[in-house]
C-alpha positions as CSV (number, residue, x, y, z in Angstrom):
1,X,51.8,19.1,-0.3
2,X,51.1,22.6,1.2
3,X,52.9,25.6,0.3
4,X,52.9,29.0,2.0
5,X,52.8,32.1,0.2
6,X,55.0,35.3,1.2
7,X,54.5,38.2,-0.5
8,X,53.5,42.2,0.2
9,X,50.6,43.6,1.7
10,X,48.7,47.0,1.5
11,X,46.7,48.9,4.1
12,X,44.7,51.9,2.4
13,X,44.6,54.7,5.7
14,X,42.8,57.2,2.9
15,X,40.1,59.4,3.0
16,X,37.2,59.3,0.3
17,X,35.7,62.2,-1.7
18,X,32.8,62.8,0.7
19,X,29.8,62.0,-0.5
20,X,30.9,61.7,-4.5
21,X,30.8,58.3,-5.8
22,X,32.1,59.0,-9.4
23,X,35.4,60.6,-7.3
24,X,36.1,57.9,-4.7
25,X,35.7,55.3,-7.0
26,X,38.6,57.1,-9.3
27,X,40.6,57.7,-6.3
28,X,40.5,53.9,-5.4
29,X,41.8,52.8,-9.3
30,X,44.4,54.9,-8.7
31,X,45.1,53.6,-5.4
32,X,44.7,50.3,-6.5
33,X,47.3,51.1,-9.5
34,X,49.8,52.3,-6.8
35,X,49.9,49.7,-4.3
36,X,50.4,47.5,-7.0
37,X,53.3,49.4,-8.4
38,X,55.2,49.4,-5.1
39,X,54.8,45.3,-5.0
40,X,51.8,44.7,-2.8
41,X,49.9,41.6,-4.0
42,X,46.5,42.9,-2.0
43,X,45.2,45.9,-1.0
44,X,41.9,46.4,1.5
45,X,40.4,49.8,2.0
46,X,38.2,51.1,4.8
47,X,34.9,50.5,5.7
48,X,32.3,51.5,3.5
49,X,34.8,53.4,1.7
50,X,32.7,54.5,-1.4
51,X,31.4,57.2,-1.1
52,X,31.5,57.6,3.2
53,X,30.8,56.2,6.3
54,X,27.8,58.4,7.8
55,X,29.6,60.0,11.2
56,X,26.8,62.4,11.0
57,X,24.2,60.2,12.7
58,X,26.6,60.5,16.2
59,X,26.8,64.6,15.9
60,X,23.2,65.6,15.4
61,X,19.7,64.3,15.5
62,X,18.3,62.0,12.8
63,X,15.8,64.4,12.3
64,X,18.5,67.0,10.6
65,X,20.3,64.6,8.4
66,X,17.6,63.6,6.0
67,X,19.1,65.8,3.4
68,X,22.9,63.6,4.1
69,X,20.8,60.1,4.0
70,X,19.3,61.4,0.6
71,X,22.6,61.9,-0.8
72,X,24.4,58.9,0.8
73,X,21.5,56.8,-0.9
74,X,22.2,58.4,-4.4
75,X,25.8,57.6,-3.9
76,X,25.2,53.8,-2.7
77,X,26.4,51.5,-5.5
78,X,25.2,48.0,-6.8
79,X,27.0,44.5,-6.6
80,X,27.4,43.9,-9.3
81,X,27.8,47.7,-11.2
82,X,29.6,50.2,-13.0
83,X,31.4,51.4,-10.0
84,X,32.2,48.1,-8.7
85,X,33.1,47.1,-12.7
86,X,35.5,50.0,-12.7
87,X,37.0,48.7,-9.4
88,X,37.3,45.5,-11.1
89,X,39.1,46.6,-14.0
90,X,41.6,48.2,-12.2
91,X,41.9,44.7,-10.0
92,X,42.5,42.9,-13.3
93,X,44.9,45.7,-15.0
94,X,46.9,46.1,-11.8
95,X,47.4,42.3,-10.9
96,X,46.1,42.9,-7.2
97,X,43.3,41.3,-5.0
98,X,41.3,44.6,-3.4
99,X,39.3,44.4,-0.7
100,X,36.6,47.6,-0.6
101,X,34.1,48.7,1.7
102,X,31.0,50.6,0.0
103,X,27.1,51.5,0.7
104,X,25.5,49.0,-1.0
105,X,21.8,49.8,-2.9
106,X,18.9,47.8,-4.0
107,X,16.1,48.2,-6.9
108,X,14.2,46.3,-4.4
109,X,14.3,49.6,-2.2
110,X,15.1,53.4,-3.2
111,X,16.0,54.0,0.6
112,X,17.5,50.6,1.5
113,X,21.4,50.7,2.1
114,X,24.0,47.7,3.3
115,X,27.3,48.3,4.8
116,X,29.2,45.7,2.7
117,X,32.5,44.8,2.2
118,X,33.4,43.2,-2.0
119,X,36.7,41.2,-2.3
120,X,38.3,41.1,-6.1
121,X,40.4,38.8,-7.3
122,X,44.0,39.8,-9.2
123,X,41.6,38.9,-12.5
124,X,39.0,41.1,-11.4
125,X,36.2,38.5,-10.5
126,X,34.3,39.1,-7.4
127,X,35.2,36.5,-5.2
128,X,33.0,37.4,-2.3
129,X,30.6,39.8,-0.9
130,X,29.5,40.2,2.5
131,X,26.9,42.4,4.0
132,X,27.6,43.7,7.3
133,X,25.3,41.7,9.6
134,X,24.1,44.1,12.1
135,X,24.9,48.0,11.9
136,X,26.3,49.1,15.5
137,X,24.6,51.6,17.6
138,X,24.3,55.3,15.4
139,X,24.6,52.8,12.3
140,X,21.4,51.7,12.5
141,X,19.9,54.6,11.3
142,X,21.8,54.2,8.0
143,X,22.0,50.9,6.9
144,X,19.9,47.5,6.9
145,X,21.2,44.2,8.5
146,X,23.1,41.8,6.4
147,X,22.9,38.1,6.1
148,X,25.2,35.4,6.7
149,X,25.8,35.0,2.6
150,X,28.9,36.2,3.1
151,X,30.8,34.6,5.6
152,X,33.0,32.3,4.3
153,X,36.6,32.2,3.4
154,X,37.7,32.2,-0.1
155,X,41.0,29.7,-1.5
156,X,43.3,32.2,-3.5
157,X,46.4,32.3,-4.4
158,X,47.5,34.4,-1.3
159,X,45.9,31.7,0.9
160,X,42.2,31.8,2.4
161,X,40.9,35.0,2.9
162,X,38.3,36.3,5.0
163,X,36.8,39.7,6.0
164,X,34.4,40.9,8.8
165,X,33.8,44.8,8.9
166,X,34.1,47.0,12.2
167,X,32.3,45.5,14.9
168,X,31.5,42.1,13.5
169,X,35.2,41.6,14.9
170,X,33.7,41.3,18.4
171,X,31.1,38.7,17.8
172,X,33.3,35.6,18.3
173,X,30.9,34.0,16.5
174,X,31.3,35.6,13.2
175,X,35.1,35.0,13.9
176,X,34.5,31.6,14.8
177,X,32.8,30.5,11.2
178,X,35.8,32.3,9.5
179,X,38.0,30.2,11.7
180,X,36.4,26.9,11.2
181,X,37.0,27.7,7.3
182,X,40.9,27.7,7.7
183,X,40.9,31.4,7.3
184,X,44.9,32.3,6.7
185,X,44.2,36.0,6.2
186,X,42.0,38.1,8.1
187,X,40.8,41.7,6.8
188,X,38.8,44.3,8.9
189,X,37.8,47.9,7.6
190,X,37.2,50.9,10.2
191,X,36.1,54.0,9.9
192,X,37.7,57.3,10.1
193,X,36.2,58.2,13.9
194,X,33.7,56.9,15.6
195,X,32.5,59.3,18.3
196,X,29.8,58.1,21.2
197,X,30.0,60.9,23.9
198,X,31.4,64.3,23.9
199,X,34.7,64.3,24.8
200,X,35.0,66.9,27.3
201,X,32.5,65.0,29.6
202,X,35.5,61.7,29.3
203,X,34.5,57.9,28.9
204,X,34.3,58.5,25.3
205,X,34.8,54.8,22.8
206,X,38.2,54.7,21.9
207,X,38.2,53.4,18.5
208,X,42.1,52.7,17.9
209,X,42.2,50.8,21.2
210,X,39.0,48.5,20.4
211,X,41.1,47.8,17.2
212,X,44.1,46.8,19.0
213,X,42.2,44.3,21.1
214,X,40.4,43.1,18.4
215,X,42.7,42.5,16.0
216,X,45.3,40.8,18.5
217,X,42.3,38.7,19.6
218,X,41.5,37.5,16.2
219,X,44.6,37.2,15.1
220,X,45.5,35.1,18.1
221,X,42.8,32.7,17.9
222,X,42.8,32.0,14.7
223,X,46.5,31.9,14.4
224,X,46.2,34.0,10.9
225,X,47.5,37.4,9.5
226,X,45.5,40.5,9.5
227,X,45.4,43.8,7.9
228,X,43.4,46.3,9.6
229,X,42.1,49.2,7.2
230,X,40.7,52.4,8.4
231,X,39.4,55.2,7.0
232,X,41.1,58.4,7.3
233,X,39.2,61.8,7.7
234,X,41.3,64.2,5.5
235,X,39.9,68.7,5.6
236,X,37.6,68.6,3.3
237,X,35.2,65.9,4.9
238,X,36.0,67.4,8.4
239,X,35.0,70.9,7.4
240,X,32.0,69.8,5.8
241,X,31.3,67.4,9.1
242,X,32.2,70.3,11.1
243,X,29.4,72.5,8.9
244,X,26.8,70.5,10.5
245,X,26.4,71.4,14.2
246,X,28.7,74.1,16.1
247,X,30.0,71.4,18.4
248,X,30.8,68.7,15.3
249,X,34.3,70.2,14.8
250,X,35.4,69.9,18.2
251,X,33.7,66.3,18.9
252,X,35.4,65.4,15.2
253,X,38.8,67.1,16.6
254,X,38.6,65.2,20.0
255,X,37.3,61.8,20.1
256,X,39.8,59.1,19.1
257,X,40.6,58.0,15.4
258,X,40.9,54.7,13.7
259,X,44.8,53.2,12.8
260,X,45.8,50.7,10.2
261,X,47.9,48.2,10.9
262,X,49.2,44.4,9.9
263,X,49.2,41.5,13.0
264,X,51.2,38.7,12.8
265,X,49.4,35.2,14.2
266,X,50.9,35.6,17.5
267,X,49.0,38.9,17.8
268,X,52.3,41.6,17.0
269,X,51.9,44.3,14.6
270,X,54.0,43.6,11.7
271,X,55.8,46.9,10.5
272,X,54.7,50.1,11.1
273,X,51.3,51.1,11.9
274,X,49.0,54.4,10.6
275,X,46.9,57.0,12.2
276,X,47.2,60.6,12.1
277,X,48.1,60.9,8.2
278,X,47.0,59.4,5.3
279,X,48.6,57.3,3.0
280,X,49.4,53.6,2.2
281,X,50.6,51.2,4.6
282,X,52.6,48.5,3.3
283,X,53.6,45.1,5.4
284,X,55.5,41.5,4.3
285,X,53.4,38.7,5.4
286,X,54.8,35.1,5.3
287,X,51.8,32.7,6.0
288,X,54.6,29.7,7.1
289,X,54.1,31.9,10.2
290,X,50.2,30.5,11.0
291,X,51.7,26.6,10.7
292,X,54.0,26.4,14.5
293,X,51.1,28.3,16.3
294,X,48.5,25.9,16.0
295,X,50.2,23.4,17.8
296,X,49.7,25.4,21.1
297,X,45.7,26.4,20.6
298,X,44.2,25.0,17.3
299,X,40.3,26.2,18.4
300,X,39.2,24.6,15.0
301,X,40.9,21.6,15.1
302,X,42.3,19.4,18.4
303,X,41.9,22.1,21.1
304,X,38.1,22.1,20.8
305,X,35.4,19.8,21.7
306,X,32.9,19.8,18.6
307,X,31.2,16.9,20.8
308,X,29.6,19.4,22.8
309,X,29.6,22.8,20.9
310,X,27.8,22.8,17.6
311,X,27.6,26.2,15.4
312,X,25.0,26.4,12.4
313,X,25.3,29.4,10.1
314,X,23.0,30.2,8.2
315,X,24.4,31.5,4.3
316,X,21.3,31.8,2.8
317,X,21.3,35.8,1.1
318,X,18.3,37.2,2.6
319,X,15.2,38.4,0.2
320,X,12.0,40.8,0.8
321,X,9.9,38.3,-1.2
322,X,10.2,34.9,-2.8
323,X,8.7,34.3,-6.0
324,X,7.7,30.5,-6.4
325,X,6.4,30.6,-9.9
326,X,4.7,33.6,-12.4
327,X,2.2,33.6,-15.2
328,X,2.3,35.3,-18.2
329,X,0.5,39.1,-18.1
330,X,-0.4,40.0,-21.3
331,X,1.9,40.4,-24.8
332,X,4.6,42.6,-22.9
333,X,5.5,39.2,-20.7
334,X,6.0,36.8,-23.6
335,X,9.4,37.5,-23.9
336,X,11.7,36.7,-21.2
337,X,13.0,40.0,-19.6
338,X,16.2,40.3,-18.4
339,X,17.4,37.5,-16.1
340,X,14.6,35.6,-17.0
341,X,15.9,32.8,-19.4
342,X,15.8,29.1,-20.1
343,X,16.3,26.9,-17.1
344,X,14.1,29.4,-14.7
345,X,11.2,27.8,-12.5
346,X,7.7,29.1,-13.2
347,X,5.4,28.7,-16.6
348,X,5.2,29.7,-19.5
349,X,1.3,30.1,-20.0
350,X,-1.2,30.1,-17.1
351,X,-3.3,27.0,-19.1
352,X,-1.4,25.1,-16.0
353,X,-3.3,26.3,-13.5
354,X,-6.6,27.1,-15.0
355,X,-7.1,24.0,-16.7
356,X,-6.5,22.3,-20.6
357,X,-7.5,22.7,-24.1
358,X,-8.6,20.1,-26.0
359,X,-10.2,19.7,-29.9
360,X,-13.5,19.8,-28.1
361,X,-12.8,23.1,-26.1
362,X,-11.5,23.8,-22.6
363,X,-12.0,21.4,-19.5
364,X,-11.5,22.9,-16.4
365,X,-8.9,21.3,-14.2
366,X,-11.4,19.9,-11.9
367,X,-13.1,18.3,-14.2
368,X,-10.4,16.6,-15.5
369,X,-8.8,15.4,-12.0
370,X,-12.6,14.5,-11.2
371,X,-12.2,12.1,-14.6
372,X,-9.2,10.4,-13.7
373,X,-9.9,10.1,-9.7
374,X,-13.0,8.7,-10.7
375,X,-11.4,5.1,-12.6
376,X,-13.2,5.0,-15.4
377,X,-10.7,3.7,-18.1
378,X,-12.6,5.5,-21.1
379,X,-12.4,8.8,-18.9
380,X,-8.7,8.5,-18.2
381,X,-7.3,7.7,-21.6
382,X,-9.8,10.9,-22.5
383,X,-8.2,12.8,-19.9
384,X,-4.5,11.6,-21.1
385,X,-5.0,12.5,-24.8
386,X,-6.3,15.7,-23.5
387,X,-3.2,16.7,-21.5
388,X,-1.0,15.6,-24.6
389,X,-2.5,17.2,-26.9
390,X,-2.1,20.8,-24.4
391,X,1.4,19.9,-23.8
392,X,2.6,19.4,-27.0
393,X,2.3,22.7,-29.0
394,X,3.1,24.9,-26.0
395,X,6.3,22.8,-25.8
396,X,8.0,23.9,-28.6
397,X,6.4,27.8,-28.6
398,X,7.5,28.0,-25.0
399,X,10.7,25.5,-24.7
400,X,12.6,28.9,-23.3
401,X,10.7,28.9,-20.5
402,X,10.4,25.4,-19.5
403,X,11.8,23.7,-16.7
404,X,13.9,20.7,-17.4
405,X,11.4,18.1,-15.5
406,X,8.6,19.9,-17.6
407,X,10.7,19.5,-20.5
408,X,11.4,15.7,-20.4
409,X,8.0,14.9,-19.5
410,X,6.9,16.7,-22.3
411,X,8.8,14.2,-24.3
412,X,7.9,11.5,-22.5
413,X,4.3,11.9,-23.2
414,X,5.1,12.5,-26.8
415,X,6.9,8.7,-26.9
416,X,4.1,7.0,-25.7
417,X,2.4,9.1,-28.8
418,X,4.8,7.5,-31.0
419,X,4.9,4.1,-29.9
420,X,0.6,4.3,-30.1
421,X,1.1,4.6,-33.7
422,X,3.6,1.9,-33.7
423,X,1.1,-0.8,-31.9
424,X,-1.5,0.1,-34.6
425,X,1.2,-0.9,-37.1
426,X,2.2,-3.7,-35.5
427,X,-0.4,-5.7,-33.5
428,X,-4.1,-4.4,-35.5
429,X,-5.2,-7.6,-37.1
430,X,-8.2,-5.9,-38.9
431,X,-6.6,-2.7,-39.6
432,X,-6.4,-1.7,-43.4
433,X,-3.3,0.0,-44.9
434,X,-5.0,3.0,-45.7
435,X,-6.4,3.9,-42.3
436,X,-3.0,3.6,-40.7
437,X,-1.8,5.3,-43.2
438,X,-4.1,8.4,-42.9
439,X,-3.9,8.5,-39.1
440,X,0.1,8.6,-39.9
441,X,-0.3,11.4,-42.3
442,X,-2.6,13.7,-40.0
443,X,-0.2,12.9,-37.4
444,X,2.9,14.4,-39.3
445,X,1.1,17.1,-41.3
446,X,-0.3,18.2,-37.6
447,X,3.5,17.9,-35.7
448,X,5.0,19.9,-38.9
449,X,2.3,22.9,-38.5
450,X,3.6,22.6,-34.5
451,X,7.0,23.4,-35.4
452,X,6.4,26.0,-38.3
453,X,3.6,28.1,-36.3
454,X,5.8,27.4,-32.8
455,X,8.5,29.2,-35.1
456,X,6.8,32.0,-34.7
457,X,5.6,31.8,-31.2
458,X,9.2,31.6,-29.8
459,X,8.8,35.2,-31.1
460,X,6.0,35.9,-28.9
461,X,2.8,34.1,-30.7
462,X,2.9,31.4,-28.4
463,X,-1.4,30.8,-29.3
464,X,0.1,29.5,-32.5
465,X,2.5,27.2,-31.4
466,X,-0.4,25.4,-29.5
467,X,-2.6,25.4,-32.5
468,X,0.0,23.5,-33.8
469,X,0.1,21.2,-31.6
470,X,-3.7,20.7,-31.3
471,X,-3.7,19.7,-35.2
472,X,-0.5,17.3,-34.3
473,X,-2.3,15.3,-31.3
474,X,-5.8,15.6,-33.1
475,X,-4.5,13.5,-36.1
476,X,-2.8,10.9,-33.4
477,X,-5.6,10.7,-31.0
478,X,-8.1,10.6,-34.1
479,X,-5.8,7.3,-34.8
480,X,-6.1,5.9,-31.7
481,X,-9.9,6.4,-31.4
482,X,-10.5,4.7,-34.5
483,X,-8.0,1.5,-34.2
484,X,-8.1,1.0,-29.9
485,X,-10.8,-1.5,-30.8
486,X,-8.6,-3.8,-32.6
487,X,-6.2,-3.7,-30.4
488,X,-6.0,-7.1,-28.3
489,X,-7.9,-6.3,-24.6
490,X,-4.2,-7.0,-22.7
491,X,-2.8,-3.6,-25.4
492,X,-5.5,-1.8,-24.6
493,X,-5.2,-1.8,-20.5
494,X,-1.3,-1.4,-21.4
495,X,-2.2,1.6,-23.4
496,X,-4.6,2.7,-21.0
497,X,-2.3,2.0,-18.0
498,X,0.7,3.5,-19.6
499,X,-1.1,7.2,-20.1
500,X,-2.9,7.1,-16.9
501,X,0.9,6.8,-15.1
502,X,2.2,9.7,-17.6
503,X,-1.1,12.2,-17.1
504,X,-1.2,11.8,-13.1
505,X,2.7,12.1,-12.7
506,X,2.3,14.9,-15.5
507,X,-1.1,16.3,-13.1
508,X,0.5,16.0,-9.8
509,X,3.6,18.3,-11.2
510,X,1.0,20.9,-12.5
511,X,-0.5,21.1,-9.2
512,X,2.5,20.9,-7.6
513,X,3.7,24.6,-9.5
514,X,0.1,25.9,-9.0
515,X,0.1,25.6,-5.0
């Protein structure tokens, strides 16, 4: 049965500490700490809110603002971080969902910036984090285009939220995948002012009209609530705007500013709205209120035709490179570096591409696809035993690194090992005690030096865990050589047949990971 959450809602209409990270991000807990204290069970702030939303690229020239970018890059923070952690903490202490805009960083980049927007959870877990998709007009000197990661609703508590930031509220299609996601609660972050002529020459962008249409449109369409949150532009940041250029103050003065505000799903404002002051703006939503709406225009349900519209978005998060797989460099790489731990794709020693070791000394990988392609039975059990014995010390020296399918073939290959030994005890005819019994005995003196020298090499002397497992397979394969001719002709072709199947399934994935 559904239910319908009513409870309190927050609008943060506040400026940040311009350009100081540390300081907005200590405003916002207390903010945070104070919405929660007067009831609200959310609370979204502006757009790109930590540490400012770069104005300065519509009052002067790029070519005088390098100094601004420098600092606004130094202030951007990482998701996930200390400043977002802090954020968190005061999410989780408060009892509150916060939705923040901030500058997002990279390591990938020292000078690459995203305008994203982070939604919290009351336990302080990121439950979202979007990227604005494409920075509007001045913006694009600033920031990078997002991806389509993060557009999707989240279920909460409060019902399914969603955010878009600033102008992304005009591209029906961004609206449209939030819509089709049964998006209940809408949040959009504005900036403070957003100036695009001079307003003594007229026609200038009025910012808190565009968010009136906007937010009514969305609002309407999607028959859900939304809280608009926009920044406010308090002295300080205005007289250090104003600093810049001798028309900034004026231009800053003039040209429209953002308002706050709450919309019911028929498109009115709910409450009060905010402008001209800063503060918190506080609304009741009731989301019983999206239910008797939808029977009039349900644009994601009935009143549609999905028969001849069709919408693919793409979520992938977007990446400058892709890694498919790495080898090993030198002693620094043997141990996994951070992120890098059991479960990751890629090898664990760069044998797998160069070729195997055997008792007799290396065989290029050529040669030993040359051996089995060419059919020759003696050549392909060679080539099998050759494989095994290369697989099975660097198996347990470099299990952390492993894949899973690498893994369990791994043990595959060192069954059939097991049940060799177990023909020559059961169907050799000719065999004498003895000789079964040494083969058994090189066998497991060889597989116990694999596990006490691959003791070591989980520690980073991976070369021993191999030998180990060269002495292991030498004692079985020195078995097998000795008894296959005992064997009855139909055991032998089983034998034969049964590591042929394991080394080329075992080759093909090798090659596979090398292309």
């Amino acid at each position: 049965m559904a239910t319908y959450p009513a409870y309190k809602v927050a609008a943060a209409h506040v400026a940040p500490v311009f350009l100081d990270t540390p300081a907005t991000v200590e405003k916002a807990c207390a903010l945070i700490a104070e919405a929660a204290r007067n009831g609200a069970r959310l609370i979204a702030f502006p757009e790109t809110y930590v540490p400012a939303f770069p104005v300065w690229s519509a009052l002067r020239a790029p070519i005088y603002n390098h100094d601004l970018f420098k600092r606004l890059a130094a202030g951007a923070v990482r998701v996930p971080g200390p400043e977002v952690a802090k954020i968190s903490a005061a999410a989780k202490k408060a009892g509150i969902f916060v939705s923040i805009g901030v500058n997002e960083g990279t390591t990938a980049s020292v000078g690459c910036i995203w305008n994203s927007n982070i939604l919290i959870g009351d336990d302080g877990a990121i439950l979202n984090h979007h990227r604005k998709i494409v920075p509007t007009y001045f913006e694009k000197l600033t920031w990078a285009n997002g991806d389509g990661a993060g557009l999707r609703v989240v279920e909460t508590t409060l019902g399914r939220i969603g955010a878009l930031i600033c102008g992304e509220n005009t591209n029906p299609l961004a609206r449209f995948t939030l819509m089709a996601e049964g998006e209940q609660l809408h949040i959009s972050s504005y900036p403070p002012v957003w100036p695009t002529r001079d307003p003594k020459g007229g026609g200038n962008y009025d910012l808190a009209a565009a968010i009136r249409v906007r937010a009514g449109a969305h609002s309407f369409e999607a028959k859900c609530f939304t809280i608009v949150a926009s920044g406010f532009m308090d002295k300080a940041m205005r007289d250090q705007l104003a600093g810049l250029d001798k028309e900034a103050g004026r231009i800053l003065d003039n040209s429209p500013h953002g308002v706050s505000m709450v919309l019911a799903p028929d498109a009115s404002i709910v409450g009060d709205t905010l402008s001209g002051e800063e503060g918190i703006l506080y609304a009741p939503i009731d989301l019983e209120a999206c239910v008797e709406p939808k029977q009039f225009h349900d644009v994601v349900g009935y009143y549609n035709r999905f028969d001849i519209f069709k919408l693919t978005v793409d979520r992938s998060r977007n990446r400058p490179v892709t890694f498919a797989a790495e080898d090993v460099i030198g002693e620094a790489a043997a141990t996994p570096s951070a992120g890098e731990g059991r479960g990751r794709r890629g090898p664990a020693m760069a044998w797998r591409q160069a070729g195997f070791l055997n008792v007799s000394g290396f065989i290029p990988y050529e040669e030993l696809m040359g051996a089995i392609e060419s059919g020759d039975p003696g050549l392909v059990l060679a080539a099998a035993l050759v494989s095994v014995n290369m697989t099975s010390g660097d198996i347990l020296a470099n299990m952390y690194q492993l894949t899973v399918e690498q893994l369990l073939l791994s043990l595959a290959l060192g069954a059939m090992i097991g049940l060799t030994l177990d023909v020559q005890v059961r169907l050799s005819k000719a065999c004498a005690p003895g000789a079964v019994g040494g083969s058994a005995a090189a066998a497991g003196s060889g597989l116990a030096a694999t596990v006490a020298a691959s003791s070591t090499g989980i520690l980073g002397c991976c070369g021993s865990g191999l030998a180990g497992g060269v002495l292991a397979l030498a004692g079985v394969t020195g078995g097998t050589a000795a008894h296959i001719a005992e064997y009855s002709y139909f055991v032998q072709l089983a034998l034969i047949a049964a590591f042929a199947f394991a080394y080329l399934r075992f080759a093909r994935r090798l090659k596979a990971l090398a292309a």
